[in-house]
C-alpha positions as CSV (number, residue, x, y, z in Angstrom):
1,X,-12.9,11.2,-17.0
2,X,-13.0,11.9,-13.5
3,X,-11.5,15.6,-12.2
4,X,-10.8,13.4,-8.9
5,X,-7.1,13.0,-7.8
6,X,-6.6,9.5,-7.6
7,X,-6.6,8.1,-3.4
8,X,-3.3,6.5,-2.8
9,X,-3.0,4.2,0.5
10,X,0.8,4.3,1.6
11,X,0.8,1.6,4.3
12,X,5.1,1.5,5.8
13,X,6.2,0.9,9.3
14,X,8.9,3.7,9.0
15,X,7.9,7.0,9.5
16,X,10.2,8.5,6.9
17,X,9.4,6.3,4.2
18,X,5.7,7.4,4.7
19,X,6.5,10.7,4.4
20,X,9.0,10.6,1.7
21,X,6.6,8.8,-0.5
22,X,3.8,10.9,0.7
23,X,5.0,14.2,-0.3
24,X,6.4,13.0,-3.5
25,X,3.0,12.1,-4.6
26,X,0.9,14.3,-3.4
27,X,3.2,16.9,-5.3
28,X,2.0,15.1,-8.0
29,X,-1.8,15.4,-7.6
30,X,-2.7,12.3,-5.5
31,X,-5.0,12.5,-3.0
32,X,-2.6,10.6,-0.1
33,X,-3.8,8.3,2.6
34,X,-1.3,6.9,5.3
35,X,-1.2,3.6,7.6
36,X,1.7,2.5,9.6
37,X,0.7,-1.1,9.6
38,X,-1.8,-3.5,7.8
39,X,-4.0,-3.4,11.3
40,X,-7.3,-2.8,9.7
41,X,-6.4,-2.6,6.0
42,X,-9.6,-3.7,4.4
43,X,-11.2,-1.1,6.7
44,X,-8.8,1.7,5.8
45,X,-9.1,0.6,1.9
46,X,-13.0,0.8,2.0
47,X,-13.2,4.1,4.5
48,X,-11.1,6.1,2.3
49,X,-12.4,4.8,-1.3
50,X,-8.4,4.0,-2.1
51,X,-7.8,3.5,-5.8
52,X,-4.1,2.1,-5.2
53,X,-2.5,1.1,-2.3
54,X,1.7,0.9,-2.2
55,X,2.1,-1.4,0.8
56,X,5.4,-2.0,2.2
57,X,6.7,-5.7,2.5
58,X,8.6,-5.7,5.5
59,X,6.4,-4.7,8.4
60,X,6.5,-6.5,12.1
61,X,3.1,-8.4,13.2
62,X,1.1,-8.2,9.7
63,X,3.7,-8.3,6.7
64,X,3.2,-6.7,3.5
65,X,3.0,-10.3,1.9
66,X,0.4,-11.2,4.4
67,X,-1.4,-8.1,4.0
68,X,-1.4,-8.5,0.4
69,X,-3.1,-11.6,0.8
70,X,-5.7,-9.9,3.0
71,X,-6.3,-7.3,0.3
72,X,-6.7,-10.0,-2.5
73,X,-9.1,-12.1,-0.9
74,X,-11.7,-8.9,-0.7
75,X,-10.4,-7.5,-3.8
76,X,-8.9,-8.5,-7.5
77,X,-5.9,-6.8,-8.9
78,X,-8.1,-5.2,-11.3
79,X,-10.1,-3.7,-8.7
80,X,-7.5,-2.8,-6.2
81,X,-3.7,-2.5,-7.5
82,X,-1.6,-2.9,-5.6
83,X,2.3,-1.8,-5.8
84,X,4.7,-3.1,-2.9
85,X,7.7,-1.4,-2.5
86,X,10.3,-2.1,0.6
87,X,13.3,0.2,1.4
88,X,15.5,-3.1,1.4
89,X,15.4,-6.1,-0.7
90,X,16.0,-9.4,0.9
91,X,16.6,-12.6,-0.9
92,X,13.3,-14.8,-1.1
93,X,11.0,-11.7,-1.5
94,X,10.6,-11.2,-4.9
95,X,10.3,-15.2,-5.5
96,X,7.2,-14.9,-2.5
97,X,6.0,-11.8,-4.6
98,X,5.5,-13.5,-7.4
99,X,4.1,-16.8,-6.5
């Protein structure tokens, strides 16, 4: 078992949800890294050896969905989880998410 904290990726447009998350997980033990868009995902995911990246839907130019997309075609689920999370809930997401 590794004595590693596990890399998080938090990858939001707003500035407060980035930090909210952030420090709630970092009090936890995780080793945090943060993005505020999915400009150069793949690159942040490899740099930073990310075990799980929480990656907000809603995000202007690259969406979460899009970025998710981005993320799978480099990586499975088993290799990179991947937990989106959105501070609002539209109708149509979670249909999208799960397609």
């Amino acid at each position: 078992m590794s004595s590693q904290p596990a890399r998080l990726l938090i990858v939001d447009d707003n500035d407060i949800n980035r930090q909210l998350l952030s420090r709630m997980l970092a009090k936890r033990g995780y080793a945090i890294s943060l993005a505020e868009d999915a400009q150069g995902l793949l690159e942040l995911v490899r740099r930073d050896a990310v075990d799980l990246v929480l990656l907000d839907i809603d995000m202007p130019e690259i969406s979460g969905l899009d970025g998710l997309r981005m993320l799978r075609e480099a990586y499975s689920a088993i290799e990179l989880p991947v937990i989106m999370v959105t501070g609002r809930m539209r109708d149509g997401h979670s249909c999208q998410i799960r397609q």
